[in-house]
FIFITI-87874 format. One record per residue (C-alpha): residue in one letter; x, y, z; residue number from 1. Coordinates in Angstrom, 3 decimals. Layout:
FIFITI-87874
<rec "A"; <X; Y; Z>; NUM>
...
end
This chain:
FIFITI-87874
<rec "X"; <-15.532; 11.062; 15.160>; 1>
<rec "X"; <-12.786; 8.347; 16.125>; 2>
<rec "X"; <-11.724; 8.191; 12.634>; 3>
<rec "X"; <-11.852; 11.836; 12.052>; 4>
<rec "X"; <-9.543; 12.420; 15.380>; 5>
<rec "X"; <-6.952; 9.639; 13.659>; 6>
<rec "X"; <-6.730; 11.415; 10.510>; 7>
<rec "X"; <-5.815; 14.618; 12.492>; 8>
<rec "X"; <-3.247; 13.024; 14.520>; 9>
<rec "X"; <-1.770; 11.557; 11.273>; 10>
<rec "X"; <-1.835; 14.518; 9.233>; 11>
<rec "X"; <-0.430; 16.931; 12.747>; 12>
<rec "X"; <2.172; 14.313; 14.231>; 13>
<rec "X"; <4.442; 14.541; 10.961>; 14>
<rec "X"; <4.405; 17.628; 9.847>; 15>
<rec "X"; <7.903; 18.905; 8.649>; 16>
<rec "X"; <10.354; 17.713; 5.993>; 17>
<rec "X"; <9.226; 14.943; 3.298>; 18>
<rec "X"; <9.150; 13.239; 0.197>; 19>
<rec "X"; <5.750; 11.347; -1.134>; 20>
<rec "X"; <7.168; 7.874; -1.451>; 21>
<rec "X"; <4.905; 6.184; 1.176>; 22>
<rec "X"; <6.014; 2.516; 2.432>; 23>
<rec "X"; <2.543; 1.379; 2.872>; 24>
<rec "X"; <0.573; 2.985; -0.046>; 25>
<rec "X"; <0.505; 5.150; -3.735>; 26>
<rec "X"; <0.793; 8.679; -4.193>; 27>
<rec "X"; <-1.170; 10.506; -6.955>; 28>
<rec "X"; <2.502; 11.322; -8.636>; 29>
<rec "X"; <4.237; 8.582; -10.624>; 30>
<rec "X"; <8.034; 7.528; -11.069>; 31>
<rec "X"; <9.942; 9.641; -14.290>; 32>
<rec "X"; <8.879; 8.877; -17.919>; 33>
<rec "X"; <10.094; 5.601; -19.525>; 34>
<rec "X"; <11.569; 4.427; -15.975>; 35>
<rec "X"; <11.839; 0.866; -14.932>; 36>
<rec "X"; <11.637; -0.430; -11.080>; 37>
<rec "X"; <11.970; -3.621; -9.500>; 38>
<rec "X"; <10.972; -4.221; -5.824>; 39>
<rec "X"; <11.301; -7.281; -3.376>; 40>
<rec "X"; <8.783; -7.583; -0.273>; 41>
<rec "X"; <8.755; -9.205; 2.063>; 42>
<rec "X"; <5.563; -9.372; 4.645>; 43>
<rec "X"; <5.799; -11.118; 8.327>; 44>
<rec "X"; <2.953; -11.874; 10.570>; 45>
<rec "X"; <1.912; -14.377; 13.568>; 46>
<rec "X"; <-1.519; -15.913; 12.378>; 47>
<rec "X"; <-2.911; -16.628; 16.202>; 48>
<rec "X"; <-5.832; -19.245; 14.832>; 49>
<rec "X"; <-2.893; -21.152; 13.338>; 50>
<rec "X"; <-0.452; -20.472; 16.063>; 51>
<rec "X"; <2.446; -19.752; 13.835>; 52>
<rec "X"; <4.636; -17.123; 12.061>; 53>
<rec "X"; <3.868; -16.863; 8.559>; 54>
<rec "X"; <4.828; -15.152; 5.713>; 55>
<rec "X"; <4.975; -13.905; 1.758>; 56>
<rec "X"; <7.692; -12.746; -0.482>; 57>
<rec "X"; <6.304; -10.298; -3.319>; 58>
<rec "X"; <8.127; -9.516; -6.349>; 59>
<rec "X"; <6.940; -6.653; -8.622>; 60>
<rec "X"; <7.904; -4.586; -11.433>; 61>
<rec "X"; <7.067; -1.264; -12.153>; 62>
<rec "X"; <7.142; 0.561; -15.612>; 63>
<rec "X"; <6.197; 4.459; -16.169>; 64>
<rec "X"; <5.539; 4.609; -19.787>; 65>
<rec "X"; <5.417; 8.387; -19.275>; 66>
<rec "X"; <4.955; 11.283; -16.878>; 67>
<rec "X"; <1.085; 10.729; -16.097>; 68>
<rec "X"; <0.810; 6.849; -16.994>; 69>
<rec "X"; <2.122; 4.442; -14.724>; 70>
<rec "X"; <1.963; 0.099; -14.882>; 71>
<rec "X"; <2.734; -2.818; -12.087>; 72>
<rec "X"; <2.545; -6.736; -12.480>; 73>
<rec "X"; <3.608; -8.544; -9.137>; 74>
<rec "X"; <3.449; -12.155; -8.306>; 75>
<rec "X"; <4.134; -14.025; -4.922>; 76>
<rec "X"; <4.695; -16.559; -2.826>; 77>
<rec "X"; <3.478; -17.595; 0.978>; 78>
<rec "X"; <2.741; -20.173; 3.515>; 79>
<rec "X"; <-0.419; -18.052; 5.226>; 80>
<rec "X"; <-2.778; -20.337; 3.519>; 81>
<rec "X"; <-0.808; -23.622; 3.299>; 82>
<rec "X"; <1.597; -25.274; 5.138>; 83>
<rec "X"; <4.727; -24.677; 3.345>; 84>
<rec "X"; <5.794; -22.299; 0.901>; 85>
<rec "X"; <4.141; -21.823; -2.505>; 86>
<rec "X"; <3.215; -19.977; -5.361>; 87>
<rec "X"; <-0.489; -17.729; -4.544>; 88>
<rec "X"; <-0.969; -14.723; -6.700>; 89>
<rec "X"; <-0.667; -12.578; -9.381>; 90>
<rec "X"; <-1.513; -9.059; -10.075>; 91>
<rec "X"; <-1.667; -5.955; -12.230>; 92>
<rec "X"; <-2.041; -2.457; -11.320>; 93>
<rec "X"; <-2.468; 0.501; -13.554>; 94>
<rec "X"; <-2.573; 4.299; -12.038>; 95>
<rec "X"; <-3.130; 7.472; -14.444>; 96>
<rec "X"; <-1.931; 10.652; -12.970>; 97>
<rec "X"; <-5.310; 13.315; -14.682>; 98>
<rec "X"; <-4.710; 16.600; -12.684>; 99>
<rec "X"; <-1.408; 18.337; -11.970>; 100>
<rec "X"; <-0.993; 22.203; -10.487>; 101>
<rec "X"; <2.222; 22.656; -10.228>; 102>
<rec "X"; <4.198; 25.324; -8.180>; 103>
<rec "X"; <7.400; 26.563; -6.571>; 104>
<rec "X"; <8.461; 24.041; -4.088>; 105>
<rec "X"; <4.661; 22.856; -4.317>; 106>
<rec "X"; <2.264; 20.444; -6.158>; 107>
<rec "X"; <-0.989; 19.037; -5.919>; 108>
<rec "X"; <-1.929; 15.917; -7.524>; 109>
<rec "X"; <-4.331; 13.555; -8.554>; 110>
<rec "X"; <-4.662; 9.998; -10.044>; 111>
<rec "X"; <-6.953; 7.401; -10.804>; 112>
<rec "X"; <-6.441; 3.446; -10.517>; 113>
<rec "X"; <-7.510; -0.074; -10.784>; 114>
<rec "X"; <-5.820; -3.319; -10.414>; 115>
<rec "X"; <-6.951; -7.079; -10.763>; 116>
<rec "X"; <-5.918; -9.944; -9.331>; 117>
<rec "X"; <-5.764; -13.736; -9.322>; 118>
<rec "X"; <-4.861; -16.018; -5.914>; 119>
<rec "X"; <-5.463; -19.580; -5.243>; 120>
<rec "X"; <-5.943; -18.757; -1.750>; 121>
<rec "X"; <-10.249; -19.203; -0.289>; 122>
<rec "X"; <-11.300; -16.184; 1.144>; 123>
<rec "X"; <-11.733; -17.303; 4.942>; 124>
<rec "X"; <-11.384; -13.828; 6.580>; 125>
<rec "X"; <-13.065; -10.831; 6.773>; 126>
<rec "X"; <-10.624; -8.487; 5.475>; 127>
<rec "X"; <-10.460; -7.838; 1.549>; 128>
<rec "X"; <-7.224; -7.655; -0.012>; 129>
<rec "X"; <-5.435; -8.135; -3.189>; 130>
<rec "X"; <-1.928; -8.291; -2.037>; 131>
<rec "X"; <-2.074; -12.570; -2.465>; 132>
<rec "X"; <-5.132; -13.155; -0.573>; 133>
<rec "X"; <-7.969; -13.596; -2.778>; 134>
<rec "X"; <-9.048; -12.960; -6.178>; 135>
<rec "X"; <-10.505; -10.074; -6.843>; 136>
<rec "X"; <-10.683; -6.232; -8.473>; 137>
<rec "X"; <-10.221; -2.700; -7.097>; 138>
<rec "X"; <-10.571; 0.815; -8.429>; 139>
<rec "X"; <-10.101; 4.341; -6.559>; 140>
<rec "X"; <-8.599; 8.101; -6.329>; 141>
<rec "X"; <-5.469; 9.307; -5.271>; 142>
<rec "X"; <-4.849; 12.986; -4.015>; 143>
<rec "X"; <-1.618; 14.188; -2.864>; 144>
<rec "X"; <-0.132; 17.285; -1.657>; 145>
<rec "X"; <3.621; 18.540; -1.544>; 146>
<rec "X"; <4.129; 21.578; 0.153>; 147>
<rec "X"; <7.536; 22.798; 0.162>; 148>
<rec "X"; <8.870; 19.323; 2.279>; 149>
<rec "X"; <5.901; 18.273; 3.570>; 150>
<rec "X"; <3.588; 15.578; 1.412>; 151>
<rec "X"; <0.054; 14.414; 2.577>; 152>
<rec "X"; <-1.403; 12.031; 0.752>; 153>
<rec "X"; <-5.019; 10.381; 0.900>; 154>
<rec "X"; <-6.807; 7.565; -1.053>; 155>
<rec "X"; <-10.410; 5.812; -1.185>; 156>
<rec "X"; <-11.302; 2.947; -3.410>; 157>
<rec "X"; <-13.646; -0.024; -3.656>; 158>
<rec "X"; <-12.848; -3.394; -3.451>; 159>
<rec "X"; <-14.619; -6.709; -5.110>; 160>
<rec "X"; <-14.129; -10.113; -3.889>; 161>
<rec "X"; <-14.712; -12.295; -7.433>; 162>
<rec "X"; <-14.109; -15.566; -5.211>; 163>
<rec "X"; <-15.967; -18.613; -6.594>; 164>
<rec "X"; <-18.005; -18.843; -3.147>; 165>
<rec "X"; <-19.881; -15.679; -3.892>; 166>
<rec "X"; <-21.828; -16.678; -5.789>; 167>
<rec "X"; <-22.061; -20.599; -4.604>; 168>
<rec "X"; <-25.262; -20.807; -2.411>; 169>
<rec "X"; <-24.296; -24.069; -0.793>; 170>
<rec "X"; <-21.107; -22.019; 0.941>; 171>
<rec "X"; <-21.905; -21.204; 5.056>; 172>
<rec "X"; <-18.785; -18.704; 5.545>; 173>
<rec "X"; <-20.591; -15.432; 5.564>; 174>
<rec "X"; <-17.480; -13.557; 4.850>; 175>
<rec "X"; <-17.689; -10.024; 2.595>; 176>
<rec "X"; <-16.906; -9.602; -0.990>; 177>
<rec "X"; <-17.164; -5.665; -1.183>; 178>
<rec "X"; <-15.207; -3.221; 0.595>; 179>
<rec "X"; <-14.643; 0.339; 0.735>; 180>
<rec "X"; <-10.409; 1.250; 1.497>; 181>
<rec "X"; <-9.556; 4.734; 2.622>; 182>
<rec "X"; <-6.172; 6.121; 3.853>; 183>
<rec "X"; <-3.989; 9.047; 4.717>; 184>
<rec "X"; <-0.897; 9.228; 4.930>; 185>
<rec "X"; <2.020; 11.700; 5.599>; 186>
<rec "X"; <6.190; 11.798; 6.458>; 187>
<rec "X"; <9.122; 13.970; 6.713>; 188>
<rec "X"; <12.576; 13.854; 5.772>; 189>
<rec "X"; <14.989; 13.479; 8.542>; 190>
<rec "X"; <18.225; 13.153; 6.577>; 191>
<rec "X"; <20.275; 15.134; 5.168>; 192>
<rec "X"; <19.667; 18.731; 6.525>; 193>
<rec "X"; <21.196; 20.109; 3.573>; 194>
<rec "X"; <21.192; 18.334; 0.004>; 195>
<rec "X"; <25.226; 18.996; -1.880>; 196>
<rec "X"; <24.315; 15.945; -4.404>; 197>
<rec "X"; <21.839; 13.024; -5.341>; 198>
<rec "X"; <24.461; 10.428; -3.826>; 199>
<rec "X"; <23.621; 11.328; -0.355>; 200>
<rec "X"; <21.351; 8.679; 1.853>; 201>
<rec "X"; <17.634; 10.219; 2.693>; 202>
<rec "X"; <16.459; 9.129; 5.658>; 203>
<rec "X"; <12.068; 9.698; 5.817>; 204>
<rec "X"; <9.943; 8.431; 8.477>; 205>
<rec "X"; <6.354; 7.960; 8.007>; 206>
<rec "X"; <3.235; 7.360; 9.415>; 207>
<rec "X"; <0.053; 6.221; 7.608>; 208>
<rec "X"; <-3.733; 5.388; 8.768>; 209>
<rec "X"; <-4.952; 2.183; 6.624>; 210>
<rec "X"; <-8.649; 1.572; 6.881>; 211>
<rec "X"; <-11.630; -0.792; 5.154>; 212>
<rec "X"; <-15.386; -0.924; 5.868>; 213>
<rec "X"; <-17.340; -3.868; 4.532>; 214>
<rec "X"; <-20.454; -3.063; 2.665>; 215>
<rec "X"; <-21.891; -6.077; 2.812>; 216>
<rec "X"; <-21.301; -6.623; 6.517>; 217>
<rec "X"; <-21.012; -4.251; 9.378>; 218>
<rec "X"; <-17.646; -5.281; 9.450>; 219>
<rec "X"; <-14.202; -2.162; 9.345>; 220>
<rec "X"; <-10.531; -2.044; 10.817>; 221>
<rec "X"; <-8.746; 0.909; 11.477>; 222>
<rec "X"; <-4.700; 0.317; 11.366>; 223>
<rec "X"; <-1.799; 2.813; 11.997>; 224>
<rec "X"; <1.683; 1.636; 10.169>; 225>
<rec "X"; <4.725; 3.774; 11.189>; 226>
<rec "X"; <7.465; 3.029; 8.690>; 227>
<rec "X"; <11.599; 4.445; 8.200>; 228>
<rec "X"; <13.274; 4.830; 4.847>; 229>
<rec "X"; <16.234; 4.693; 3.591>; 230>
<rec "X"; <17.163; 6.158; 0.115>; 231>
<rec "X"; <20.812; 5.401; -1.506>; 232>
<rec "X"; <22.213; 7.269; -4.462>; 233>
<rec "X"; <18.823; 8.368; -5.480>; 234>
<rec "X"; <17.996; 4.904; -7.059>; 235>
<rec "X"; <17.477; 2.518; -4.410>; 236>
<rec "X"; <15.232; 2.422; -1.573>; 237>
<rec "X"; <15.102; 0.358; 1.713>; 238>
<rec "X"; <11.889; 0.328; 3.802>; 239>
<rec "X"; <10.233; -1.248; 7.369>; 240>
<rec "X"; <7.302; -0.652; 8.175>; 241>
<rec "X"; <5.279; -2.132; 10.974>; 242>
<rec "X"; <1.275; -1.779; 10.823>; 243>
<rec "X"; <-1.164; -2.777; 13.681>; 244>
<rec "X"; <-5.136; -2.268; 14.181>; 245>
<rec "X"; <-6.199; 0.265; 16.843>; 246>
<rec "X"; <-9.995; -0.284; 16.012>; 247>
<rec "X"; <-12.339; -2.822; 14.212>; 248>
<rec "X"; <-14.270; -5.959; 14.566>; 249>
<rec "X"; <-13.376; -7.687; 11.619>; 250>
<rec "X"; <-11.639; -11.786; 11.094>; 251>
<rec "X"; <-8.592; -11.056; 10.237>; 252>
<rec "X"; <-5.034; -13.150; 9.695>; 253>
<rec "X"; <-3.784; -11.057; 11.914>; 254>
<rec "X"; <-3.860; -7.675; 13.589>; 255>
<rec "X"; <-0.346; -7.081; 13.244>; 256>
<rec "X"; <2.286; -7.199; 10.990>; 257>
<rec "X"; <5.419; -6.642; 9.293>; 258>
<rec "X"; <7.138; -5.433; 6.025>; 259>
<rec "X"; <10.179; -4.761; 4.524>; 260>
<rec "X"; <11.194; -4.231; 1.223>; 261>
<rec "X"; <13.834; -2.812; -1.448>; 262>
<rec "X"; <13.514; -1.686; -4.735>; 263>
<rec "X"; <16.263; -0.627; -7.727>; 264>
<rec "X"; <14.254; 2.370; -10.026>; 265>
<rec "X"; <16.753; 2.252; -13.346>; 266>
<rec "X"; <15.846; 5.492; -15.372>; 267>
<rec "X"; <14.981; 5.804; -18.712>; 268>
<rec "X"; <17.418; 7.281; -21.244>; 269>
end
């Protein structure tokens, strides 16, 4: 019921003008056909067991080799797992937009995913995640719906740990390697009231609930991440986000954190 009430309060608390490029996850729609983006990240959190700040700079590349077909390789860097700053992952992602119903002012859409990835990082927490923590696969659907300005948006996917200590005996950390990920997530636009041209700045605001249950342990999180965007001459985008847990009993890093990122999208001709 707790969950339930959160998803209401995401999906009511926005609703008004908006655009489906969420800060913290994918939409079901994909960028234009034979377009190219490029996107710094950069992620900020105080690890309390290690009594530091710590961070990880993401770079990733995005390619839409047409309108329903969409690929990402990323690698990264971070000192959450070492003392100083060094190399930790790579990834690809691969989403494939299958349904479209498209309308006046109105769309609903849905994709289908996966992405692997490979980190030198041990998995010592409870949460599962592929963004440079621990080796691993994940596969889900996407649905999202655009309603004249408004865009709602919700995933669920499944998560494997392939870690080397799941399957070594001898290992004691009784941490999970299987995870099931849901989230919603919706926005409006605030700025401009009234579009004259594509050079003007959009500013969106958005608010998304992030959530994982182990399936191997009775383990979950529930996080909310606000976010702001800013848009410039329809080709690059500026966002902050800020994403903290409001339930759970899972190990993690950290309950809290921080992101900000940019990204150039260069069109195909």
């Amino acid at each position: 019921m707790r969950v339930l009430l959160m998803m209401v309060f995401v999906l009511g608390i926005f609703y008004g003008r908006t655009q489906e490029l969420y800060v913290f996850s994918e939409p079901a729609s994909n960028m234009p056909a034979r377009s190219f983006a490029w996107k710094e990240t950069f992620k900020g959190l105080y690890n309390a067991s290690d009594g530091r700040n710590e961070s990880r700079y993401t770079t990733e590349g995005m390619f839409a080799l047409n309108k329903n077909l969409m690929l990402h390789a990323a690698t990264g860097f971070s000192d959450m797992y070492s003392g100083g700053m060094q190399w930790e992952s790579a990834k690809l992602y691969g989403k494939y937009r299958f349904f479209s119903q498209d309308g006046l002012y109105s769309h609903f859409r849905m994709a289908a995913f996966a992405e692997g990835s490979l980190s030198r990082n041990k998995a010592l927490y409870d949460e599962l995640s592929l963004d440079g923590d621990q080796t691993g696969v994940q596969a889900g659907i996407i649905a999202t719906k655009l309603l004249h300005k408004l865009a709602v948006s919700s995933t669920i996917s499944l998560t494997e740990i392939l870690q080397s200590s799941r399957w070594d005996k001898t290992v004691l950390l009784a941490v999970p390697y299987q995870a099931v990920n849901y989230s919603v997530s919706a926005g409006y636009l605030v700025l401009p009231k009234a579009y004259t041209n594509y050079n003007q700045t959009n500013l969106n605001l958005y608010v998304e609930l992030l959530g994982q249950n182990a399936v191997d342990t009775k383990r979950h999180y529930i996080d909310i991440a606000p976010a702001a965007q800013l848009i410039f001459n329809s080709e690059a985008k500026l966002n902050m986000g800020y994403r903290f847990q409001v339930d759970g009993n899972m190990n993690r890093m950290s309950e809290m954190s921080w992101l900000i990122s940019f990204e150039w999208l260069f069109l195909g001709r």
